[in-house]
Structures are given as structure tokens and as C-alpha cells.
PDB file with SEQRES, HELIX, SHEET and CRYST1 records, atoms N, CA, C and O in Angstrom:
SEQRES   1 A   78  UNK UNK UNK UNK UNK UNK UNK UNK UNK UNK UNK UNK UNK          
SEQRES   2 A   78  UNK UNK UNK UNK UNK UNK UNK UNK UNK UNK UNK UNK UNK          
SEQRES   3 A   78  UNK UNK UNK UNK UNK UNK UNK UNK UNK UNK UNK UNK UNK          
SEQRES   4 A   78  UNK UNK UNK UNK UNK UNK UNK UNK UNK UNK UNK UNK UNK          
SEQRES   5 A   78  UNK UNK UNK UNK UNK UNK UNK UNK UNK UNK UNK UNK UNK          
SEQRES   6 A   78  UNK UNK UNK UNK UNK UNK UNK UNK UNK UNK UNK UNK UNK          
HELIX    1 AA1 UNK A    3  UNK A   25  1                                  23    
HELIX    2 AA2 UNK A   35  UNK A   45  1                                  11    
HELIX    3 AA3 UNK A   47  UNK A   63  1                                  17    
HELIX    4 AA4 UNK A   66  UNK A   69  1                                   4    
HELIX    5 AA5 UNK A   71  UNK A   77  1                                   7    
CRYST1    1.000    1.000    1.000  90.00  90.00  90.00 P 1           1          
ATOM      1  N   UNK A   1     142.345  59.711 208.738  1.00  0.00           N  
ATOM      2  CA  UNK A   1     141.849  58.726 209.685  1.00  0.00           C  
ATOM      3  C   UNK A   1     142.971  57.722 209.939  1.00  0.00           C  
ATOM      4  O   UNK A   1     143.294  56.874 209.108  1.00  0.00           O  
ATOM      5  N   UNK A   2     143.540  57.865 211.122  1.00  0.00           N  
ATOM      6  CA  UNK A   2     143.876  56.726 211.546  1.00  0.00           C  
ATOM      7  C   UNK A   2     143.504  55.342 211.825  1.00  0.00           C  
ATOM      8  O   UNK A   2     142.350  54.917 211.872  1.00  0.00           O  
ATOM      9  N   UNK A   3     144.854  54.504 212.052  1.00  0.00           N  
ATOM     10  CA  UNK A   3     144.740  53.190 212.220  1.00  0.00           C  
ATOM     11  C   UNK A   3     143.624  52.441 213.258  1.00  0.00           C  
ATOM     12  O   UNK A   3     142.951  51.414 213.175  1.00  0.00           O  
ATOM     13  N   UNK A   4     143.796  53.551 214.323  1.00  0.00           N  
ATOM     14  CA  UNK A   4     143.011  53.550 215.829  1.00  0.00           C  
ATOM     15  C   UNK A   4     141.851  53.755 215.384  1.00  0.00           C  
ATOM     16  O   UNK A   4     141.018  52.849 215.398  1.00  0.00           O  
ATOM     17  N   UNK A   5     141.561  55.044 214.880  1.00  0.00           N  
ATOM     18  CA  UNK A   5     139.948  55.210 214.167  1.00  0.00           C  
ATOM     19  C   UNK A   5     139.341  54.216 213.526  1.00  0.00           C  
ATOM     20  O   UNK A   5     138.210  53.838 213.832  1.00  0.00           O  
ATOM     21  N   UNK A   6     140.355  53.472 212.153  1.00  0.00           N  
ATOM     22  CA  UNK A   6     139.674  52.579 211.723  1.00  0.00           C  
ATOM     23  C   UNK A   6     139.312  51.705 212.277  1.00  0.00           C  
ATOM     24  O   UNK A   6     138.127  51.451 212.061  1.00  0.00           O  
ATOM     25  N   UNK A   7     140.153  50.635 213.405  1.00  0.00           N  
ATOM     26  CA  UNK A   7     140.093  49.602 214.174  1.00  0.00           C  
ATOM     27  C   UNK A   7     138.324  49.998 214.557  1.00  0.00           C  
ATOM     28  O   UNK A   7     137.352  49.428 214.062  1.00  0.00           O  
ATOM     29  N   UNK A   8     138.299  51.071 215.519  1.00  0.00           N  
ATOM     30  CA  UNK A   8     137.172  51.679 216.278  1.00  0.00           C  
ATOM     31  C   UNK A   8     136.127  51.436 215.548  1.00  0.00           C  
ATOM     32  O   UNK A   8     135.351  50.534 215.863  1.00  0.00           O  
ATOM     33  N   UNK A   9     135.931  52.233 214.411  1.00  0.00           N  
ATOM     34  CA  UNK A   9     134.824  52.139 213.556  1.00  0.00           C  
ATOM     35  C   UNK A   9     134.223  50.624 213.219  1.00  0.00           C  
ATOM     36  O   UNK A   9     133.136  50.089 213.440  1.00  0.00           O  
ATOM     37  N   UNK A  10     135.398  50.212 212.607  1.00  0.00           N  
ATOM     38  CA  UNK A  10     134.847  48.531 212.147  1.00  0.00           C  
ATOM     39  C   UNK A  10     134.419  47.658 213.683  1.00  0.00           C  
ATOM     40  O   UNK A  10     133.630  46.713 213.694  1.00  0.00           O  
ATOM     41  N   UNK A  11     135.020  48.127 214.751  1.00  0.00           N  
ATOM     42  CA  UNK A  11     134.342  46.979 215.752  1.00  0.00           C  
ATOM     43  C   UNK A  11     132.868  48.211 216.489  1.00  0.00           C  
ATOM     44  O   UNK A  11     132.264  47.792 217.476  1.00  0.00           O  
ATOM     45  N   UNK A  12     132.553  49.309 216.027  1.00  0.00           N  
ATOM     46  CA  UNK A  12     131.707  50.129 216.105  1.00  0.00           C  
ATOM     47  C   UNK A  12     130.255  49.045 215.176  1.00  0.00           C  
ATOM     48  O   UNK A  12     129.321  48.546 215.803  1.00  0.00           O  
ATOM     49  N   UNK A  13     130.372  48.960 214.175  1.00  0.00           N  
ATOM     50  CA  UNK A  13     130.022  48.056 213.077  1.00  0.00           C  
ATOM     51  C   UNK A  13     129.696  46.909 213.564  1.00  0.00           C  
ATOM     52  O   UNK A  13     128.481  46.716 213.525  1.00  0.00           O  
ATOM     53  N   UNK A  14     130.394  45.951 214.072  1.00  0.00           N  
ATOM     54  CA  UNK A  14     130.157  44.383 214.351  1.00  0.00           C  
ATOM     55  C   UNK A  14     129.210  44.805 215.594  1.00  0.00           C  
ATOM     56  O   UNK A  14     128.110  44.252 215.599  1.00  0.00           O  
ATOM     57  N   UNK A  15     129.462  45.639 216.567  1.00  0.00           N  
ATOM     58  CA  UNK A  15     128.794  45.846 217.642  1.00  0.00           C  
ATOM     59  C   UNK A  15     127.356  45.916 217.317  1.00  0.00           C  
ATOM     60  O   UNK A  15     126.387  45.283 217.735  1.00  0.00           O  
ATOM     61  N   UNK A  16     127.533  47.162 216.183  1.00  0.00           N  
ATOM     62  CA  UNK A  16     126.041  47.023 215.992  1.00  0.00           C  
ATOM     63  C   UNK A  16     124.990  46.285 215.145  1.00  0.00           C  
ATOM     64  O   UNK A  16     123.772  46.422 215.035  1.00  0.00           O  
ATOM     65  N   UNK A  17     125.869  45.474 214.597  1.00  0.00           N  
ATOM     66  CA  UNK A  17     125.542  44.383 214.126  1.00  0.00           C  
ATOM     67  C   UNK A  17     125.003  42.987 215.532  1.00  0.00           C  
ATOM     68  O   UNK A  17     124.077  42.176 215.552  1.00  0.00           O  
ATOM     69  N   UNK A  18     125.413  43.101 215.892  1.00  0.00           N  
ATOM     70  CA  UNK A  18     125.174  42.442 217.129  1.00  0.00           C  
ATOM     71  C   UNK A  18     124.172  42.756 218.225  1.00  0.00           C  
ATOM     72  O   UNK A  18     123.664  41.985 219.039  1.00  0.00           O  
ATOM     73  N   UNK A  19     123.993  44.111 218.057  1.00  0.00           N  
ATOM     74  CA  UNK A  19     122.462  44.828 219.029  1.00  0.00           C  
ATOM     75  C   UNK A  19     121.691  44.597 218.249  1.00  0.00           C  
ATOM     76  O   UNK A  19     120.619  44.293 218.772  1.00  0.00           O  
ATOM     77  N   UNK A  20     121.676  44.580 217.021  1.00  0.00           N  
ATOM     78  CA  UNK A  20     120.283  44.127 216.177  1.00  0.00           C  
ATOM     79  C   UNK A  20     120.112  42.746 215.887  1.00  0.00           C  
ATOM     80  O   UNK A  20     119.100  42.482 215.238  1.00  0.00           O  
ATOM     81  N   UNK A  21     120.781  41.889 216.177  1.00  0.00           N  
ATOM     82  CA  UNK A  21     120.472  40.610 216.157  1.00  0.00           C  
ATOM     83  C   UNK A  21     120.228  39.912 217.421  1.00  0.00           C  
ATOM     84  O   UNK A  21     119.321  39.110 217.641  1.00  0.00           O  
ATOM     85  N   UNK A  22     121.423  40.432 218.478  1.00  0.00           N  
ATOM     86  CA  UNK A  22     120.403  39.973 220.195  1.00  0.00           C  
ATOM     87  C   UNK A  22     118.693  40.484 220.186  1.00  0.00           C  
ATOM     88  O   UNK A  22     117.812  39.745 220.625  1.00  0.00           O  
ATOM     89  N   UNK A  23     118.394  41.937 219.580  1.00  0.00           N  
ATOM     90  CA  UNK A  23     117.344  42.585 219.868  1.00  0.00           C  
ATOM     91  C   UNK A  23     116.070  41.730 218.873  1.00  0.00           C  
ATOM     92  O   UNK A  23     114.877  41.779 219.177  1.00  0.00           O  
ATOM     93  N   UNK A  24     116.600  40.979 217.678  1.00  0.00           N  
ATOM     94  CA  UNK A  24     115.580  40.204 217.078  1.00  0.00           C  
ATOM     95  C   UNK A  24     115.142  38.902 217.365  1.00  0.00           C  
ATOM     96  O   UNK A  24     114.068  38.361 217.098  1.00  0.00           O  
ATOM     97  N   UNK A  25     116.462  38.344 218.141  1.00  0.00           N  
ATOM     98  CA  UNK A  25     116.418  37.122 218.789  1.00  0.00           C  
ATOM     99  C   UNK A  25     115.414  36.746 220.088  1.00  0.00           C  
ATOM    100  O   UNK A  25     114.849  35.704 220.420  1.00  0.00           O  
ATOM    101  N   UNK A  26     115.478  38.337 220.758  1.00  0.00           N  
ATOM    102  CA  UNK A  26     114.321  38.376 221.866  1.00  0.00           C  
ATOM    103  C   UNK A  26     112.475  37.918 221.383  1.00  0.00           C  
ATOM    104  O   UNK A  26     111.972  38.133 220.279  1.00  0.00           O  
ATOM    105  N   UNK A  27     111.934  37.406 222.323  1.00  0.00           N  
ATOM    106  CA  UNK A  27     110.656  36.729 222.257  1.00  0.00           C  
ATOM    107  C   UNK A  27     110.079  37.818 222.316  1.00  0.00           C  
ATOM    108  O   UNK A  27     110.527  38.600 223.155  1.00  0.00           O  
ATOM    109  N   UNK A  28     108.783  38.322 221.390  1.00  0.00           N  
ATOM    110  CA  UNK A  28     108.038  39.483 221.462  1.00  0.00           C  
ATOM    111  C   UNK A  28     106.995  39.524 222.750  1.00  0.00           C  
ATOM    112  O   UNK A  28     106.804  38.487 223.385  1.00  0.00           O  
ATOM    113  N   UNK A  29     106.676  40.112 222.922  1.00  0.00           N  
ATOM    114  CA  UNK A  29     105.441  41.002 223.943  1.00  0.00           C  
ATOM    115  C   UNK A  29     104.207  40.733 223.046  1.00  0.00           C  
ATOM    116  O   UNK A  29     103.805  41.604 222.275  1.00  0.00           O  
ATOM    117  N   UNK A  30     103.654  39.612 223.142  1.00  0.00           N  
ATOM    118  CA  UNK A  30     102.631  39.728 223.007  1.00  0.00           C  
ATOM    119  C   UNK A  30     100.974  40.455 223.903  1.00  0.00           C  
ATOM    120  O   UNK A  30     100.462  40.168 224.985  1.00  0.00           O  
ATOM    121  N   UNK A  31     100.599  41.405 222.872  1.00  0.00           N  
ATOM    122  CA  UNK A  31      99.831  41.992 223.012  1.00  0.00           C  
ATOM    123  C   UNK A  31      98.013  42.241 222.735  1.00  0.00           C  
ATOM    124  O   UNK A  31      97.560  42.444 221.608  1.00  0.00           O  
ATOM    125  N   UNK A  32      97.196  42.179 223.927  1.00  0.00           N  
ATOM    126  CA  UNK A  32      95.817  41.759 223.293  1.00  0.00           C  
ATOM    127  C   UNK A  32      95.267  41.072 224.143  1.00  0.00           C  
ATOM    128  O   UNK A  32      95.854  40.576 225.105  1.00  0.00           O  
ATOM    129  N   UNK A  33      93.771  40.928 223.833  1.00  0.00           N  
ATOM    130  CA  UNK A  33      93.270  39.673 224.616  1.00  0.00           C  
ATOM    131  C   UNK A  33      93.670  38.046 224.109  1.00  0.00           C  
ATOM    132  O   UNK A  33      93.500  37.046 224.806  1.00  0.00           O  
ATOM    133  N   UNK A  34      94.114  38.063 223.025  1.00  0.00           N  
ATOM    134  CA  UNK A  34      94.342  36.911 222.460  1.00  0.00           C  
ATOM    135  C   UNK A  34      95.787  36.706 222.774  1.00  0.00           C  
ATOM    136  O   UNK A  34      96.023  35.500 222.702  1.00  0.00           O  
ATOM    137  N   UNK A  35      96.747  37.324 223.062  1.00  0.00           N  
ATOM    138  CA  UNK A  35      97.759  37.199 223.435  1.00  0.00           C  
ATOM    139  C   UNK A  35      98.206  36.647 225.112  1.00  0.00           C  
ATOM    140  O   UNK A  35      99.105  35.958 225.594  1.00  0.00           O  
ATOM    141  N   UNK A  36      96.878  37.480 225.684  1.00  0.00           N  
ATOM    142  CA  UNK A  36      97.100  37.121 227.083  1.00  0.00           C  
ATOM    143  C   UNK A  36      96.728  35.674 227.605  1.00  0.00           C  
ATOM    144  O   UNK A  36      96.935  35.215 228.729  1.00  0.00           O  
ATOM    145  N   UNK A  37      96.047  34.988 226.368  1.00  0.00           N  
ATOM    146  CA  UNK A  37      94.932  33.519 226.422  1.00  0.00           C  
ATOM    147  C   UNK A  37      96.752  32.768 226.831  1.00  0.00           C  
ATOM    148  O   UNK A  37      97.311  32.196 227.767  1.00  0.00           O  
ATOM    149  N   UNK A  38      97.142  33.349 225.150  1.00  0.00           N  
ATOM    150  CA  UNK A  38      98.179  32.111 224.225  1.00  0.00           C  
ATOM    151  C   UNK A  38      99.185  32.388 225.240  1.00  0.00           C  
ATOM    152  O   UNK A  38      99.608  31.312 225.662  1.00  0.00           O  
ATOM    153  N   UNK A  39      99.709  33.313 225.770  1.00  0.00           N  
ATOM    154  CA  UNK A  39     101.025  33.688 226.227  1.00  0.00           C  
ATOM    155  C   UNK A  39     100.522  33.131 227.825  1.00  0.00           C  
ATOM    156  O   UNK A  39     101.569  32.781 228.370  1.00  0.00           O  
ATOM    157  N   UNK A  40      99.713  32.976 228.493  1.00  0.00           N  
ATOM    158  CA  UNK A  40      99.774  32.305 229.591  1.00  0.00           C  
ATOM    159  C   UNK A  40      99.895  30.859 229.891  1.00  0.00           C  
ATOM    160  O   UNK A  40     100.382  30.231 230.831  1.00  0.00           O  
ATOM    161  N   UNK A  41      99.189  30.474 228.596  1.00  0.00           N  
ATOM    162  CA  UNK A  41      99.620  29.001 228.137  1.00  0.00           C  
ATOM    163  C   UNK A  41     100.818  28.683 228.062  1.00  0.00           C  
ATOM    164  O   UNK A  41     101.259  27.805 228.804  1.00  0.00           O  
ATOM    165  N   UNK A  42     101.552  29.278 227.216  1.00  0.00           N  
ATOM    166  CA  UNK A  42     102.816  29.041 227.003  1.00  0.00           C  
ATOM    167  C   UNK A  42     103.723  29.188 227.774  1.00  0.00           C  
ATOM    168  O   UNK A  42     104.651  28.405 227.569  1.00  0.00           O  
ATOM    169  N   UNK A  43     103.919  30.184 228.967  1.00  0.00           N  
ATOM    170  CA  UNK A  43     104.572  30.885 229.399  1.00  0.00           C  
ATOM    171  C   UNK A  43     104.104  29.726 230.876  1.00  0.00           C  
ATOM    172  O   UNK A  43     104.232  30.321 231.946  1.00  0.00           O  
ATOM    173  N   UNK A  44     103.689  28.476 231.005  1.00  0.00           N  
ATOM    174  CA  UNK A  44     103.050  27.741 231.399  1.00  0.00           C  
ATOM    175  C   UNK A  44     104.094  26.929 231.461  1.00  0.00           C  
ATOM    176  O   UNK A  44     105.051  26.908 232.235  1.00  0.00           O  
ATOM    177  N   UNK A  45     103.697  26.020 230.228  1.00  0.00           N  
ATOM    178  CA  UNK A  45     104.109  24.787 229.655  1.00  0.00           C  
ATOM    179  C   UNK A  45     105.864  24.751 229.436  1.00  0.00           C  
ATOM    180  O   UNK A  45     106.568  23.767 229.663  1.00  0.00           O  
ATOM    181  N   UNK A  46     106.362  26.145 228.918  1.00  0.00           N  
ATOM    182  CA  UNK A  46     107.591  26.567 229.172  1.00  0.00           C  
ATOM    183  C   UNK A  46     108.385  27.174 229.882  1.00  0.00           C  
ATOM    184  O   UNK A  46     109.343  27.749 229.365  1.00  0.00           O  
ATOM    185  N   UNK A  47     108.171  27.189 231.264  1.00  0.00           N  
ATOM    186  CA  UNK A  47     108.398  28.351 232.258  1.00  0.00           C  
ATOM    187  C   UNK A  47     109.908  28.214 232.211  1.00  0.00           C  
ATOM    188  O   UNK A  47     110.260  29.151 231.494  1.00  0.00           O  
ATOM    189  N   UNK A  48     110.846  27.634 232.543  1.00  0.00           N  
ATOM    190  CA  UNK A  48     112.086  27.299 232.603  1.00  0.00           C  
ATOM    191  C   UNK A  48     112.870  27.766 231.182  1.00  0.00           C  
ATOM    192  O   UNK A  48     113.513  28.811 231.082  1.00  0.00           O  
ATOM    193  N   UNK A  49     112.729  27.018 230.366  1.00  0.00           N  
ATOM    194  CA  UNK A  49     113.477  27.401 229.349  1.00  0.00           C  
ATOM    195  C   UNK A  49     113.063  28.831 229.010  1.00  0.00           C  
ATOM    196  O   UNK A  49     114.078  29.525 229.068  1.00  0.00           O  
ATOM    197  N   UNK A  50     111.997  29.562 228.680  1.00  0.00           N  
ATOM    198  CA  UNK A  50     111.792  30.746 227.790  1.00  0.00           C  
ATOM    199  C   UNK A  50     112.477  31.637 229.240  1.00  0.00           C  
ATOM    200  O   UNK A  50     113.485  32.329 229.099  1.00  0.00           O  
ATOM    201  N   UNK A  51     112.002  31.543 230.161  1.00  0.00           N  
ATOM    202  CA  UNK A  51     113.507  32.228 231.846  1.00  0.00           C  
ATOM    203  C   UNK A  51     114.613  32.410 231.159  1.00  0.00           C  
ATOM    204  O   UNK A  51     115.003  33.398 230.537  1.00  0.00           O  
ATOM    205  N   UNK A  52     115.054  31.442 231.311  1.00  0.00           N  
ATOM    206  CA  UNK A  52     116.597  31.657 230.754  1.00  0.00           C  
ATOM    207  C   UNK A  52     117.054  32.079 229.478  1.00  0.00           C  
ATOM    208  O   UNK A  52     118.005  32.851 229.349  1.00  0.00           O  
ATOM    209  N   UNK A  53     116.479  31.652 228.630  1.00  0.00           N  
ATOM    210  CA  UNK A  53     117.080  32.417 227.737  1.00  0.00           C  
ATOM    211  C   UNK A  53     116.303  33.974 227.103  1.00  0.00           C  
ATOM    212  O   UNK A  53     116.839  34.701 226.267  1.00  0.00           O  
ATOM    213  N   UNK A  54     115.033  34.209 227.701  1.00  0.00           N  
ATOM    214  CA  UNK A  54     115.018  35.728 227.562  1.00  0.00           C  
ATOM    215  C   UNK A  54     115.733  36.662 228.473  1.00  0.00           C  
ATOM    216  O   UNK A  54     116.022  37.846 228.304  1.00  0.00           O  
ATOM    217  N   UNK A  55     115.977  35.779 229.587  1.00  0.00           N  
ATOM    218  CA  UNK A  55     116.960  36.629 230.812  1.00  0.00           C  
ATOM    219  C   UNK A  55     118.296  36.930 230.180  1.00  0.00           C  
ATOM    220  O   UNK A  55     118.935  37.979 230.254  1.00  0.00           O  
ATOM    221  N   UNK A  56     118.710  35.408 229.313  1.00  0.00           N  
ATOM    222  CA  UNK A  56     120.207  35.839 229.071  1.00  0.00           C  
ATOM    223  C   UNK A  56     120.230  36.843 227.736  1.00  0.00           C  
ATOM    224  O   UNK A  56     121.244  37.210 227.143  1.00  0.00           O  
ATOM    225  N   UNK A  57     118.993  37.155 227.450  1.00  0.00           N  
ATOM    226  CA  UNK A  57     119.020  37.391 225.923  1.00  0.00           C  
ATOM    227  C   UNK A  57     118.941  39.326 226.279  1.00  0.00           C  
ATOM    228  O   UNK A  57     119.454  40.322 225.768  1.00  0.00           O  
ATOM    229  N   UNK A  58     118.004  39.058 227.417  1.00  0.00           N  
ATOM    230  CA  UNK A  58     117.721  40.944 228.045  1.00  0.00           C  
ATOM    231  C   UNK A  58     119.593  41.715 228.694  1.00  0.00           C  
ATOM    232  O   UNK A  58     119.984  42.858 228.457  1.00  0.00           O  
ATOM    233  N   UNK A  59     120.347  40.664 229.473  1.00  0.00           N  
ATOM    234  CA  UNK A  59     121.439  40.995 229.589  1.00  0.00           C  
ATOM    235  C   UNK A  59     122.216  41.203 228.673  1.00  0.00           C  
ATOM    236  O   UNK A  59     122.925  42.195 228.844  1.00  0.00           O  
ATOM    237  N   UNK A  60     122.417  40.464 227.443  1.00  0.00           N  
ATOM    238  CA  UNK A  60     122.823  40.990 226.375  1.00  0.00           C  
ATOM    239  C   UNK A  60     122.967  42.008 225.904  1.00  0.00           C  
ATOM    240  O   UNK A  60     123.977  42.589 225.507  1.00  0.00           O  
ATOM    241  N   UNK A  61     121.715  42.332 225.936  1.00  0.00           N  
ATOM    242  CA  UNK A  61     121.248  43.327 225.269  1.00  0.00           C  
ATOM    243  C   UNK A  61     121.768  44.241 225.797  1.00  0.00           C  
ATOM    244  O   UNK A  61     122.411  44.935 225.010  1.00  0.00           O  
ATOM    245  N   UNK A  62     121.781  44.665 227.120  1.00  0.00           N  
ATOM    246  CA  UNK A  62     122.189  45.894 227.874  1.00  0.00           C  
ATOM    247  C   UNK A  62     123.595  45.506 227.489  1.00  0.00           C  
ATOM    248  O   UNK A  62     124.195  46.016 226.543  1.00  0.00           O  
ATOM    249  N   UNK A  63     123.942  44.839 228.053  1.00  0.00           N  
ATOM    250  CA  UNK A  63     125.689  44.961 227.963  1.00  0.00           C  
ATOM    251  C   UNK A  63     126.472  45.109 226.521  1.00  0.00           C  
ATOM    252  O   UNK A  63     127.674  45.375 226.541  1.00  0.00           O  
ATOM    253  N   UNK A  64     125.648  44.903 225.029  1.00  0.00           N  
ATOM    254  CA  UNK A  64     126.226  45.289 223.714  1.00  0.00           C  
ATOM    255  C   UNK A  64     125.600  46.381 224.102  1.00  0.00           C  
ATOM    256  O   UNK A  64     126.312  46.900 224.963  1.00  0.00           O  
ATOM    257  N   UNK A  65     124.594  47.045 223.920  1.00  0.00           N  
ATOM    258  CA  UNK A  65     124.111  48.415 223.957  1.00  0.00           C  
ATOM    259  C   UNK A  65     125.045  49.268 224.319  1.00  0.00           C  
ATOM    260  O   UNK A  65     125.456  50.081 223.490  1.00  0.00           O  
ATOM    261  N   UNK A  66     125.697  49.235 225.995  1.00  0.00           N  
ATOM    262  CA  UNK A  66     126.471  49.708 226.609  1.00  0.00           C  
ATOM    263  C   UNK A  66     127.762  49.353 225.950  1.00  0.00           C  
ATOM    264  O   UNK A  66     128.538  50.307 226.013  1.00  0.00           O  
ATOM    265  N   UNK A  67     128.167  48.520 225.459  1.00  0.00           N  
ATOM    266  CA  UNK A  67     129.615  48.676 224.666  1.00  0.00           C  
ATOM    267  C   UNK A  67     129.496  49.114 223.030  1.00  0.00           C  
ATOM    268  O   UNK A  67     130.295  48.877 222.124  1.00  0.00           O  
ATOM    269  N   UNK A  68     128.133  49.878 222.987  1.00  0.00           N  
ATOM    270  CA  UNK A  68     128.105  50.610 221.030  1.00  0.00           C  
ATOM    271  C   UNK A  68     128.003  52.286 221.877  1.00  0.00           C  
ATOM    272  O   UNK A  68     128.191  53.341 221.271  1.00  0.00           O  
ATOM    273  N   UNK A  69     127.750  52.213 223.001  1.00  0.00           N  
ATOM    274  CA  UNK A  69     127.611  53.705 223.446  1.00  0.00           C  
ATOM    275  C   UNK A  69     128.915  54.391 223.936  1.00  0.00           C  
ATOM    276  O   UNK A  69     129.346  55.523 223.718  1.00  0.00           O  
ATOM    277  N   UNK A  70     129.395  53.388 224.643  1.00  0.00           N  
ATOM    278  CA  UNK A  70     130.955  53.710 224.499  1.00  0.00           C  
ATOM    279  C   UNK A  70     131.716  53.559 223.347  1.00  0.00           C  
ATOM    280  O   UNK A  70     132.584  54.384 223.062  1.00  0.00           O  
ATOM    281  N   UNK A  71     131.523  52.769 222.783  1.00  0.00           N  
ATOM    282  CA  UNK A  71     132.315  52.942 221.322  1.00  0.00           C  
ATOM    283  C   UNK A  71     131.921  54.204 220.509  1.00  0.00           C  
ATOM    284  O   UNK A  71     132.796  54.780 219.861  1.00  0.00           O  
ATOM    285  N   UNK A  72     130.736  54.625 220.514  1.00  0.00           N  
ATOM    286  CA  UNK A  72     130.096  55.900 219.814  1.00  0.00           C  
ATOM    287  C   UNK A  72     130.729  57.207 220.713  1.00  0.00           C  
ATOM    288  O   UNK A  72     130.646  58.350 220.263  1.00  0.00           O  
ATOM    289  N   UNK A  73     131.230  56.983 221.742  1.00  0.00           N  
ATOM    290  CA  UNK A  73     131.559  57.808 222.823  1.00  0.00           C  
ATOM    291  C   UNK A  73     133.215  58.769 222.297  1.00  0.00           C  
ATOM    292  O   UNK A  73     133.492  59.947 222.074  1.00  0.00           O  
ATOM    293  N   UNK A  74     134.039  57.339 222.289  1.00  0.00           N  
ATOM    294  CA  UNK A  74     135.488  57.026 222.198  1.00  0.00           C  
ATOM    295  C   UNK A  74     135.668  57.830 220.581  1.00  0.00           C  
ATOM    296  O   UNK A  74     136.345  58.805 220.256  1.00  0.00           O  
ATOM    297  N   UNK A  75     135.066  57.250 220.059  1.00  0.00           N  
ATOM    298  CA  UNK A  75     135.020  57.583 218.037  1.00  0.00           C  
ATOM    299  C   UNK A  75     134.823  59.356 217.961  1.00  0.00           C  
ATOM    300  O   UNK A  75     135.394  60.245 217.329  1.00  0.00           O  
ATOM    301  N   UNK A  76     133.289  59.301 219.332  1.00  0.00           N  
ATOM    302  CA  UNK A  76     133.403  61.134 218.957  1.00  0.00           C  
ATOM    303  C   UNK A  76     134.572  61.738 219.558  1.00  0.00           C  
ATOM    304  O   UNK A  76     135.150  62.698 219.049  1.00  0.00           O  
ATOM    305  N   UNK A  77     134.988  61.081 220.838  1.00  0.00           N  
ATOM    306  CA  UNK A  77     136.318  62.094 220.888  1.00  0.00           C  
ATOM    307  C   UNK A  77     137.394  62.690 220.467  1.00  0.00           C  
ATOM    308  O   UNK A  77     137.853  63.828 220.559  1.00  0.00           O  
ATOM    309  N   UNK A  78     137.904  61.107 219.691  1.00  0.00           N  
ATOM    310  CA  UNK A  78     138.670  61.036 219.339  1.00  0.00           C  
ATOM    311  C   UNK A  78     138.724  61.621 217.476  1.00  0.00           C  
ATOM    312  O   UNK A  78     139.778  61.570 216.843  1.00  0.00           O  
TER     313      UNK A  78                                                      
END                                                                             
């Protein structure tokens, strides 16, 4: 294993270290009749802030996703 491989692997690693922590950071889906009471309330009282940062939190997400799939991509070729 090369130098290149190793580099790859370890930022393979932080990456996915990083899809699982954008992905826990996201606000759950609440689900239910009791969910639909609380979550309209909320989703109310907070309209602005919980926007933005589940928006910036869903882009995230795609865009590490998409840079562990290319990294998983690059590693098998190589």
C-alpha cells in the first residue's frame, strides 16, 4: 500500500466520520398522531431557524455522501 492509498483511506475515514455526524445532527421526522399535534406547533413557532439549518444540514449531507462515494470509487480503482 502506498502513500496515495494511505492518504485516501484515512480521508475515506474522516469522511465518514462526518456523514454520520451531519446525518445525527439532522432533526428527526416525527411520526404519528402525536407528532403531527407537536411538530406543527413547533414547526410554527420556529419556522425560520429549523429552514435553515435543516436545509443546510440536508445539503451536507448530499455533498459528504457524494465525496465518501467517490472516495470509495478512487480507493477501488486504484
Amino acid at each position: 500500500m502506498g502513500t496515495f492509498e494511505t492518504i485516501l483511506v484515512v480521508l475515506q475515514v474522516i469522511v465518514a466520520v462526518a456523514v454520520v455526524l451531519v446525518v445525527l445532527f439532522q432533526s428527526g421526522k416525527n411520526a404519528g398522531l402525536s407528532g403531527a399535534i407537536a411538530g406543527a406547533a413547533e414547526s410554527f413557532m420556529s419556522k425560520g431557524k429549523a429552514k435553515t439549518t435543516d436545509a443546510m444540514l440536508a445539503k451536507a449531507t448530499k455533498w459528504v455522501a457524494a465525496a465518501f462515494v467517490i472516495l470509495t470509487l478512487l480507493i477501488t480503482i486504484i
